[in-house]
C-alpha positions in Angstrom: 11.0 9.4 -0.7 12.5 6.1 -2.8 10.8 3.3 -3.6 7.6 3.8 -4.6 6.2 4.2 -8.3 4.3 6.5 -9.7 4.2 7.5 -13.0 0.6 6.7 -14.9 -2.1 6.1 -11.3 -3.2 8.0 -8.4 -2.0 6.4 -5.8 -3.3 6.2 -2.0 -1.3 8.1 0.9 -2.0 9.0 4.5 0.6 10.4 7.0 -0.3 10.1 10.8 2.1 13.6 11.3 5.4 11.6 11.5 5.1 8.2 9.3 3.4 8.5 5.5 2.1 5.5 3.9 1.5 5.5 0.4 0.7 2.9 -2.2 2.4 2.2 -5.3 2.3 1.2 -8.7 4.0 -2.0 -8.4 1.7 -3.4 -6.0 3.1 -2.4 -2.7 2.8 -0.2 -0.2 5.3 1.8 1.7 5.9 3.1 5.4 8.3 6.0 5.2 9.4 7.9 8.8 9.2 11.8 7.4 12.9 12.4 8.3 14.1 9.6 6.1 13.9 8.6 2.4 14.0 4.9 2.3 10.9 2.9 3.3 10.9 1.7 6.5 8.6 -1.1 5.3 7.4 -2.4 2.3 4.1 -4.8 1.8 3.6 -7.1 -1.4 0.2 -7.1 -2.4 0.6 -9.2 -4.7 2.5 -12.2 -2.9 -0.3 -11.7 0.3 -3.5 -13.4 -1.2 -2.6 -16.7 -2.5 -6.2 -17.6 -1.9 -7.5 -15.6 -4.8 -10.1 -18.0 -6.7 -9.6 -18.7 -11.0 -12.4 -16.3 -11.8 -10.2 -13.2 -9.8 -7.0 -14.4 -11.3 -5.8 -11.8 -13.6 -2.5 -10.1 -15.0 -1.3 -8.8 -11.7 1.4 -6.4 -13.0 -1.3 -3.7 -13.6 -2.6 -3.9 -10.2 -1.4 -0.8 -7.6 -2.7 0.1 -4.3 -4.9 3.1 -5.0 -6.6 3.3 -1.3 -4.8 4.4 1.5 -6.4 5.6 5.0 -4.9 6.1 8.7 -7.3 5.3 11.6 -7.5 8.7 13.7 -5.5 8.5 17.1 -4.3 4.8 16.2 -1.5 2.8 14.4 -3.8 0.9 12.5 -4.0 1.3 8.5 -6.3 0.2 5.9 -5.2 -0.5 2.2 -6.6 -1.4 -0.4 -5.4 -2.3 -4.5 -7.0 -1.6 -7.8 -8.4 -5.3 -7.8 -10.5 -4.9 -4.6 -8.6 -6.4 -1.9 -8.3 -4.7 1.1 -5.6 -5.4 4.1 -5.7 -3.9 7.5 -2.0 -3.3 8.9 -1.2 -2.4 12.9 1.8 -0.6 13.0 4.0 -1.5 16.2 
């Protein structure tokens, strides 16, 4: 698989038996179809919560999504980074 980074964190990943999701340490996470090697999707943390208040505003380039989980029987996902927020993605 390409794309994602890895190198000092664990990282989240869930596979639903044909798609993996895993997070990365840029901030992103990635949808990958098992028989290929580039994402089929990538999500910016980072650029998704512009809401984030002063007191939460922090160096973002540390921040990677370490939380990764696939509802059973479903195409939803839940994700979450090292800062604390948390998305929930349905895959169509």
């Amino acid at each position: 698989m390409k794309g994602h980074q890895n190198e000092r964190n664990f990282v989240g990943l869930a596979t639903d038996g044909n798609h993996i999701v895993c997070g990365s340490e840029n901030n992103h996470l990635y949808l990958y179809h098992k028989g290929l090697c580039d994402p089929l999707m990538c999500y910016d943390f980072g650029r998704a919560d512009n809401t984030r208040s002063a007191l939460l505003a922090t160096d973002s380039s540390s921040d990677f999504v370490s939380a990764v989980s696939w509802k059973k029987n479903s195409n939803i996902v839940v994700a979450a980074n090292s800062q604390g927020t948390t998305h929930v993605f349905e895959l169509i």
